[in-house]
C-alpha positions as CSV (number, residue, x, y, z in Angstrom):
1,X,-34.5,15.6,55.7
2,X,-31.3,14.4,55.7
3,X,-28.8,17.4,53.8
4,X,-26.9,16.3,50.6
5,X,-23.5,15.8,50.0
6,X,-21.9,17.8,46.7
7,X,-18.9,16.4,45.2
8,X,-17.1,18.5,42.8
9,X,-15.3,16.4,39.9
10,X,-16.6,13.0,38.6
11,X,-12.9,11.7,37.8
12,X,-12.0,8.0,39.3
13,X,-11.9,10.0,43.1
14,X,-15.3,11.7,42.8
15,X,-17.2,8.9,41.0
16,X,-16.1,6.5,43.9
17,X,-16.8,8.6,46.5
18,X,-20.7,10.1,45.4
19,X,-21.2,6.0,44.8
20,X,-19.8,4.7,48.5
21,X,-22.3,7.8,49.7
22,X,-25.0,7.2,47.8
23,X,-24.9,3.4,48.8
24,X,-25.4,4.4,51.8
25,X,-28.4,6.1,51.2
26,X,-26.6,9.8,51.0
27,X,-28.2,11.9,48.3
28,X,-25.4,13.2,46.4
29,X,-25.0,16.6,43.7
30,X,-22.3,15.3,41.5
31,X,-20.4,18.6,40.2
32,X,-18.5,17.9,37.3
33,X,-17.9,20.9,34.5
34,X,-17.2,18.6,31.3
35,X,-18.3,18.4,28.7
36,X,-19.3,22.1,29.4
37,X,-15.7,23.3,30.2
38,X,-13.1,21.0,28.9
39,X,-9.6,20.2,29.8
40,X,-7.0,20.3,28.4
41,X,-6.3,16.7,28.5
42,X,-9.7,15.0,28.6
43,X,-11.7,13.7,25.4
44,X,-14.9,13.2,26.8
45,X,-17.7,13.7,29.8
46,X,-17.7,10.4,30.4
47,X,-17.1,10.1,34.7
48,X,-13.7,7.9,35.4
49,X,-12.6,8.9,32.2
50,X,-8.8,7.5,32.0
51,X,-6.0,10.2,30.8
52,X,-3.4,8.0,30.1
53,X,-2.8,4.7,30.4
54,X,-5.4,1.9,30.5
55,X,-3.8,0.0,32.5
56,X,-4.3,0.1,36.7
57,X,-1.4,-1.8,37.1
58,X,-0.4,-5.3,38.9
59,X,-4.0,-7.1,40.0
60,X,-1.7,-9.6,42.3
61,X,-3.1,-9.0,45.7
62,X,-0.9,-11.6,47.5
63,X,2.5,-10.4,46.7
64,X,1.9,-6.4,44.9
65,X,0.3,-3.6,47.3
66,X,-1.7,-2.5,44.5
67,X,-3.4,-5.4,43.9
68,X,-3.9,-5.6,47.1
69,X,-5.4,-1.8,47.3
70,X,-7.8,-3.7,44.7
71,X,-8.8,-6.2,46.2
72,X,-9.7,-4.3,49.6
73,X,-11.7,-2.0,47.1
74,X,-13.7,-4.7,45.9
75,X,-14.7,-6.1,49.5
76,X,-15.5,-2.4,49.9
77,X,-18.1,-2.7,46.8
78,X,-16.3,-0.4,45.1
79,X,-17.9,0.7,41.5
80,X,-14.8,1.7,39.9
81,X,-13.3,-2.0,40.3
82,X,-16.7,-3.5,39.7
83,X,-16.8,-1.5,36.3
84,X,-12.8,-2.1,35.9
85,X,-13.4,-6.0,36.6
86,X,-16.1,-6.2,33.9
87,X,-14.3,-4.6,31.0
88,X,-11.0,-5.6,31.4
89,X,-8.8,-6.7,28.4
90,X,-6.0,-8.9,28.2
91,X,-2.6,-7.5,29.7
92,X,-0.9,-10.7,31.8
93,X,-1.1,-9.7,35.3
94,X,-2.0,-6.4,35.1
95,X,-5.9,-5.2,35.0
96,X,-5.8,-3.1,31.7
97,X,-9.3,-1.8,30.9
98,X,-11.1,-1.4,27.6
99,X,-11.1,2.6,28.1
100,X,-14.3,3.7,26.7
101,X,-16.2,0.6,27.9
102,X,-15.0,0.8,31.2
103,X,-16.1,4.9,31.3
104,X,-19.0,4.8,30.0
105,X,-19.8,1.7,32.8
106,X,-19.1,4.1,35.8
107,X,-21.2,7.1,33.9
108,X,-23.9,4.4,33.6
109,X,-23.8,3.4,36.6
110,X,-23.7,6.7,38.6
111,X,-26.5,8.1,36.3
112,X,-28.8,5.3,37.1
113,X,-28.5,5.1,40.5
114,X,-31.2,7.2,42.5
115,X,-29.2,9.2,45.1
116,X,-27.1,10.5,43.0
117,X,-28.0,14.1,40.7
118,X,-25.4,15.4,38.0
119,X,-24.8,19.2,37.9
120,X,-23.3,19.5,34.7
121,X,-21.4,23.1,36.0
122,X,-17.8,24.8,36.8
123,X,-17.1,25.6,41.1
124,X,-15.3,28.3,41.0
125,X,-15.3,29.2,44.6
126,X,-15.0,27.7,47.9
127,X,-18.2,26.9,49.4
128,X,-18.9,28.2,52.7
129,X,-21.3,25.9,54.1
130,X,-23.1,22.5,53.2
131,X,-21.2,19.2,53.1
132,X,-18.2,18.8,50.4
133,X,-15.7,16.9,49.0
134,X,-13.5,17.9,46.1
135,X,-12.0,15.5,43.8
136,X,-10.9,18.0,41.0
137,X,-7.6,15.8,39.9
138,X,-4.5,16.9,38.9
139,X,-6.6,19.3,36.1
140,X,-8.2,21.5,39.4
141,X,-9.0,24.3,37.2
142,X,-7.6,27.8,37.6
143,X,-10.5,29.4,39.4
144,X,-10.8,27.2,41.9
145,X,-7.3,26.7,42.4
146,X,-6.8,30.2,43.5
147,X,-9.8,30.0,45.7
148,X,-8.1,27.4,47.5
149,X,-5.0,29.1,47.2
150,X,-6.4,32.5,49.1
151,X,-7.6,30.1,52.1
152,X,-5.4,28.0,52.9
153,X,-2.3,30.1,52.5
154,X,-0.2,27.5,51.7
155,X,2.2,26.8,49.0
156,X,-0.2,25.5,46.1
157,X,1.6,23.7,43.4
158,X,0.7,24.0,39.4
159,X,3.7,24.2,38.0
160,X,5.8,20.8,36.9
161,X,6.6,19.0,39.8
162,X,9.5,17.2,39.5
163,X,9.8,14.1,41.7
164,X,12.8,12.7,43.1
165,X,12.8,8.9,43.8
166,X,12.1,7.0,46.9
167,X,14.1,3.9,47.9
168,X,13.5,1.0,50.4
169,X,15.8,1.5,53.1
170,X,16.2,-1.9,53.7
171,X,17.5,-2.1,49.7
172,X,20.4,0.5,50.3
173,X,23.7,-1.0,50.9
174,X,24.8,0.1,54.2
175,X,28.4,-1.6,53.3
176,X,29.3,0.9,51.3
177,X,26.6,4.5,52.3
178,X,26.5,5.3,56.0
179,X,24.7,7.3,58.0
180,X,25.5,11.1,58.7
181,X,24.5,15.1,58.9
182,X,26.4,17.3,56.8
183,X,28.8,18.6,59.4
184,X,27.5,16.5,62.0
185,X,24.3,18.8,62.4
186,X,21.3,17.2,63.9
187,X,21.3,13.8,65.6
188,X,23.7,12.4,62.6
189,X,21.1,10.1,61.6
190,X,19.2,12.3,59.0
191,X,20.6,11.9,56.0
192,X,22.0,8.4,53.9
193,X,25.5,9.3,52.0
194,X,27.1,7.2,49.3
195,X,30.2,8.2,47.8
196,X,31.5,8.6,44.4
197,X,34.9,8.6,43.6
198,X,35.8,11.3,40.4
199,X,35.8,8.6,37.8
200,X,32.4,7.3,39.0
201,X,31.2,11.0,39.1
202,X,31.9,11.3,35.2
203,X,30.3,8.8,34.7
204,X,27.2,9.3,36.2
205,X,27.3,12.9,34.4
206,X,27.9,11.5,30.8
207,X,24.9,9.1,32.2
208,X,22.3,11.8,33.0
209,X,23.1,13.9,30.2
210,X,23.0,10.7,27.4
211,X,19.9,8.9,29.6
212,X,16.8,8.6,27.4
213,X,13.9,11.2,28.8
214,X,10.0,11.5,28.9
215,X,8.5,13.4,26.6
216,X,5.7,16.3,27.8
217,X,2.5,16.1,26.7
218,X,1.1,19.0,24.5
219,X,-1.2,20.5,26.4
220,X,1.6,20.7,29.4
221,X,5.1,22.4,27.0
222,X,3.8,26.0,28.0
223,X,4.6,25.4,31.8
224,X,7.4,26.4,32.7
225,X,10.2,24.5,35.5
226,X,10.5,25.3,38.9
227,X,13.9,26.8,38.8
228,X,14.3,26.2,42.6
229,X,13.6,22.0,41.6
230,X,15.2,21.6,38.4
231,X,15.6,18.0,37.0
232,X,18.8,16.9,38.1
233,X,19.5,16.2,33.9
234,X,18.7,20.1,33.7
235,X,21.4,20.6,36.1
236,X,24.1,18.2,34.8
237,X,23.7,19.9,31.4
238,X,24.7,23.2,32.7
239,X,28.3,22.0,33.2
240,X,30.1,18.8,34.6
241,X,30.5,20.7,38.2
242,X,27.1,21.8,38.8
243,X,26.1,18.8,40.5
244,X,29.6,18.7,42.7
245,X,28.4,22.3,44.2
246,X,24.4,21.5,44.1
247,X,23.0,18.5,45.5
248,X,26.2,16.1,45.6
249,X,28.3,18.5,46.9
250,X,30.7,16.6,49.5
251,X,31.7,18.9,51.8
252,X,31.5,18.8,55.5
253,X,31.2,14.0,55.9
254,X,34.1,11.9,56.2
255,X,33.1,8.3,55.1
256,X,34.1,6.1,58.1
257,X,34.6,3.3,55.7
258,X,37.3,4.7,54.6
259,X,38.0,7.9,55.9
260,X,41.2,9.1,55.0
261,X,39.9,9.1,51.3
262,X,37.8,12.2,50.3
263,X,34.7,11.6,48.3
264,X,34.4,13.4,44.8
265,X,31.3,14.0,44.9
266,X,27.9,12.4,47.4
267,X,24.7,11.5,46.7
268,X,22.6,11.9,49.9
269,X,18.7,10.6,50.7
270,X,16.8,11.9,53.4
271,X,14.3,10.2,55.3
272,X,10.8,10.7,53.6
273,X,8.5,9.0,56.1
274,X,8.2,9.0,59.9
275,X,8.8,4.6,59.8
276,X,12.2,5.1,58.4
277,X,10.9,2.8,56.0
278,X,11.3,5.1,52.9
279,X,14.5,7.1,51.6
280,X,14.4,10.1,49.2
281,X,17.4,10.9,46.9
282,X,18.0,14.9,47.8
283,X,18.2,16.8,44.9
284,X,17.0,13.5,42.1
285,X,14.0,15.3,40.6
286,X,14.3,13.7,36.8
287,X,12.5,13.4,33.7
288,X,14.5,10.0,32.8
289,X,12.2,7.7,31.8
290,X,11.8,4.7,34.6
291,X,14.3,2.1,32.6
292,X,17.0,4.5,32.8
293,X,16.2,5.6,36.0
294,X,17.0,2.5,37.6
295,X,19.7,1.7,35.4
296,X,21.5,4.8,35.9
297,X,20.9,5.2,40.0
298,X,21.8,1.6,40.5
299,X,25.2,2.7,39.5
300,X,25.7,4.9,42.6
301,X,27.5,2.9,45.3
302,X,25.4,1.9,47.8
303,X,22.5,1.6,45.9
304,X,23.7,-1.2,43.2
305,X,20.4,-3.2,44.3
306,X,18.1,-0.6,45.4
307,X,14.4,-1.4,45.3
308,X,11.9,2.2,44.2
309,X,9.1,2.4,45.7
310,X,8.9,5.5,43.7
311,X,10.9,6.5,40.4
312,X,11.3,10.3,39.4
313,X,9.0,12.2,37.3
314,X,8.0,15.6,36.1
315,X,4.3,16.7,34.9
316,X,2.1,18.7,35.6
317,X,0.3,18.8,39.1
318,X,-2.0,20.3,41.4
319,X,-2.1,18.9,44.3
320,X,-2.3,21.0,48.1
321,X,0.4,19.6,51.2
322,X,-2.4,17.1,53.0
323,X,0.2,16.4,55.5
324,X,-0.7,20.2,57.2
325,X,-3.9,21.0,55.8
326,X,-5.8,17.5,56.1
327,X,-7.1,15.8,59.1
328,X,-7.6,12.0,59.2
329,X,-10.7,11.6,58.0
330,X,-9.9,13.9,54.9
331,X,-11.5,16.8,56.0
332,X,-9.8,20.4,55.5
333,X,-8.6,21.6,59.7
334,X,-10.0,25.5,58.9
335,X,-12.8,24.5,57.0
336,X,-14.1,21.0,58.0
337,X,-17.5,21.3,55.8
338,X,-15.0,20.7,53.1
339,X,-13.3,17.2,51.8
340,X,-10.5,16.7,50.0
341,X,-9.8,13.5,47.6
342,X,-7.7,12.1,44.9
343,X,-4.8,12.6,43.3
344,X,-5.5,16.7,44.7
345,X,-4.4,15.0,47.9
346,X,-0.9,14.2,46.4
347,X,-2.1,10.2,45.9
348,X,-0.5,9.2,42.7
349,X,-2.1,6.7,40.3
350,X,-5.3,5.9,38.8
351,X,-6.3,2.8,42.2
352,X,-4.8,5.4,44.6
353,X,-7.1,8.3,43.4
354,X,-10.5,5.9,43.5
355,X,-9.3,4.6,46.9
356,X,-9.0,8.5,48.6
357,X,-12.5,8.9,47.0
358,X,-14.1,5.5,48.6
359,X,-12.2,6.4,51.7
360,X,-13.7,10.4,51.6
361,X,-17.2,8.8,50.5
362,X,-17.7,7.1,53.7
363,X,-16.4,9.5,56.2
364,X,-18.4,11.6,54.5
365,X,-22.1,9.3,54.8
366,X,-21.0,8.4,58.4
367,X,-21.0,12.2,59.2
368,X,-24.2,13.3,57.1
369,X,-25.8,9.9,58.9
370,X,-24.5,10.7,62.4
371,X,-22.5,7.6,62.5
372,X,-19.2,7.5,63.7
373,X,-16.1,5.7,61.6
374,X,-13.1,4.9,62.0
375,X,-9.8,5.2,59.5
376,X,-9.1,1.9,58.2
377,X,-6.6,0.3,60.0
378,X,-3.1,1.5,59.5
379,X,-2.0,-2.0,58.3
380,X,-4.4,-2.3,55.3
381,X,-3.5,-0.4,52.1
382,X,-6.3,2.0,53.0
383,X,-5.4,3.0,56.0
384,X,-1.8,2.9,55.0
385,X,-2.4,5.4,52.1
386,X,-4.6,7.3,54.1
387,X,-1.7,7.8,57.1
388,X,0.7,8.7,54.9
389,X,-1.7,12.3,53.4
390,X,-2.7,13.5,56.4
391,X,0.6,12.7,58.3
392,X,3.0,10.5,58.0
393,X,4.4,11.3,55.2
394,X,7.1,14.6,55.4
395,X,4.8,17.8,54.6
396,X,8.5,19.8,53.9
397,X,9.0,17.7,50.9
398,X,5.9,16.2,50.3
399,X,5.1,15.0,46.7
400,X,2.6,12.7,45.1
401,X,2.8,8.2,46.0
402,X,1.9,5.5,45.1
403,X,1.0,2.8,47.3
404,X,3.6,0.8,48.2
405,X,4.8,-1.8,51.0
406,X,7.1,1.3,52.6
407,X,4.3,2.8,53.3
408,X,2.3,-0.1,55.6
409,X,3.4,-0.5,59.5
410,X,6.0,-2.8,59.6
411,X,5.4,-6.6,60.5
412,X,6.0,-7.4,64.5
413,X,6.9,-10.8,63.2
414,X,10.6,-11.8,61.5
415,X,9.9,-12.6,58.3
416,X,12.2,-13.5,55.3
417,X,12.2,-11.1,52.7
418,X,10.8,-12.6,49.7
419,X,7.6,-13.7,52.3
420,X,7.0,-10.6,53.1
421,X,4.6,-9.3,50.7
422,X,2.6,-12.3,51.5
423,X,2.6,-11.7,55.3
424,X,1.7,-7.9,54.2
425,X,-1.1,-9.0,52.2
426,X,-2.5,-12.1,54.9
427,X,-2.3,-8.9,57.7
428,X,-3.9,-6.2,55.3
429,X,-6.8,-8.4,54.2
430,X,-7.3,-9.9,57.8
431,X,-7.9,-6.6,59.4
432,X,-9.8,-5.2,56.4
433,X,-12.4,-7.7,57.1
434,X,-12.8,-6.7,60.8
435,X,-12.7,-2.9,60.1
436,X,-15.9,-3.9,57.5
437,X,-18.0,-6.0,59.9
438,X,-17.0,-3.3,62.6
439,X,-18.3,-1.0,60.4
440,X,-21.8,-2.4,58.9
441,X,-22.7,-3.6,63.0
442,X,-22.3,0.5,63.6
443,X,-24.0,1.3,60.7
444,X,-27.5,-1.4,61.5
């Protein structure tokens, strides 16, 4: 008899990944505590239920790596994009969703099917044996946070995380930033400096401190900041100096475009993935909302035309650091019985969360089935997403992503910028198709 698989939370993650199972002929104990034990942010019991927006953003798979992330979804049968597809509402090129319609389509769909067996229940505790994934969200309630907390040891974050942005590299105005270590330590390569003279620095500070912010949500005013990762508007209202002795302090680099001139003040990113691909701005943890984000950081030199692949934020999260704990298939390294998936992984975004679960779904069957799998390939959005938990991406300043081109191996070809997306997308969906058909000739 083959053993079961028990998935704890029904969110977007969990619901995809008891469905990719139980297509596979995987009987799966869906664990999910609502409407037993509420949130504080969900309305309903309803499986895939959307928090906040309805909207899973662009649906353009030839030029937008979330529409592509889509569209590989769908050739992977997902049921959250089937159930997406069929209740979507008007919203240009986006794919918004009629919210209830849409829920209530997945909870149908995962009640009906025969594999899969609700346990309408709280996990409070780690399980020690059997075969699990958990896809608790950014919600993981308080008991079984601290379960996971007293094994793995590491730093476990439910606090507001606040989340500098990420820029292209190949968006940052070399012209003007260079490359260099504060006093020269390390190879000299690690950080990206661009200068402000004082004038610009006042500016910036009047900026931050008049820039429009997000509001918090109710249920999230009682948590308090991370006073070692204040926003960088917390900081620049504590005086107009705190900045020039905190993050843009510009001590100890010379700018060799003109380096008889001392800088006022430096704004510095650090390299955020092992591509080089991706740039974080040290210290840029804001609660701006995204309009003034851009507007505001485009006025550093260097980065007038800078391209995000992620803007700042601050909410409240629960995710664990996938780059250590994670192996590539998703499992946890000192308890691999156990899967993580979602946005508990540090994936970001509604598409993102779904594709962890389809991903954690089939590593999961394959196992339970004695099959062996394969990541997706590293050049889909998949396999790019996947990479980037459990190991590309920087686990000493790791924070939630979206999917985004910076994140895919680069192309081999020369391409011109604007094509680029296109040649992305032609690779991605290319090499999807003969991961699939590698995969269903293992599978028969």
């Amino acid at each position: 008899m083959t053993a079961e698989l028990h998935i704890i939370g029904s969110g977007l993650a969990g619901s995809e990944a008891a469905w990719q199972a139980a297509e596979r002929g995987v009987k799966v104990v869906l664990h999910e505590m609502r409407p037993v034990r509420p949130t504080e942010a969900h309305h309903t019991g309803l499986s895939a239920e959307l928090v906040c927006s309805n909207s899973f953003r662009s649906d353009d798979h030839t030029r937008n790596a979330v529409g592509l992330i889509h569209e590989e979804m769908r050739r992977c049968g997902s049921v959250i994009m089937r159930c997406a597809d069929a209740h979507k509402v008007p919203a240009g090129g986006a794919l918004a969703v009629d919210r209830d319609g849409y829920a209530q389509a997945v909870t149908d769909a995962l009640e009906q099917h025969p594999n899969i067996t609700f346990a309408r229940e709280e996990i409070t505790e780690l399980p020690t044996d059997g075969h699990w994934i958990i896809a608790t969200g950014p919600l993981t309630s308080p008991a079984l946070s601290q379960a996971i907390i007293a094994h793995t040891g590491e730093e476990y974050l439910a606090f507001f995380d606040a989340i500098a942005p990420i820029i292209h590299r190949d968006s940052i105005n070399m012209g003007k930033a260079w490359f260099q270590s504060r006093y020269d330590k390390g190879d000299g390569k690690d950080y990206i400096n661009c200068p402000m003279d004082k004038e610009q620095y006042l500016a910036f500070i009047e900026a931050l401190n008049t820039g429009e912010k997000t509001e918090f949500k109710e249920w999230e005013k009682n948590t308090a900041y991370f006073e070692g990762c204040l926003p960088i508007e917390v900081m620049a209202s504590r005086g107009p100096e705190t900045l020039r002795y905190g993050p843009m302090k510009p001590v100890g680099l010379t700018n060799p475009h003109n380096p008889t001139e001392k800088a006022y003040a430096i704004v510095q990113l650090r390299q955020d993935n092992r591509l080089g691909t991706l740039w974080n701005m040290v210290g840029f943890q804001t609660k701006l909302k995204y309009a003034e984000q851009q507007r505001i950081f485009r006025s550093i030199p260097g980065l007038e035309n800078a391209e995000f692949a992620r803007l700042g934020g601050i909410h409240r999260n629960t995710f664990i650091n996938s780059p250590n704990l994670l192996d590539a298939s998703l499992r946890l390294k000192t308890a691999p019985h156990i899967r993580f998936a979602g946005q508990v992984t540090g994936v970001e975004g509604y598409v993102e969360s779904a594709a962890c679960g389809l991903m954690a779904g089939q590593f999961a069957a394959a196992e339970l089935l004695g099959e062996a799998m394969t990541p997706p390939p590293r050049t889909t959005a998949l396999g790019a997403l996947l990479a980037h938990i459990t190991g590309e991406a920087n686990a000493e300043t790791f924070q939630p992503m979206n999917v985004n081109f910076g994140l895919f191996v680069p192309l081999e070809e020369k391409v011109k910028k604007d094509n680029r997306p296109n040649a992305y997308t032609a690779r991605a969906l290319r090499d999807l198709d003969g991961w699939l058909n590698a995969v269903t000739t293992q599978a028969a």
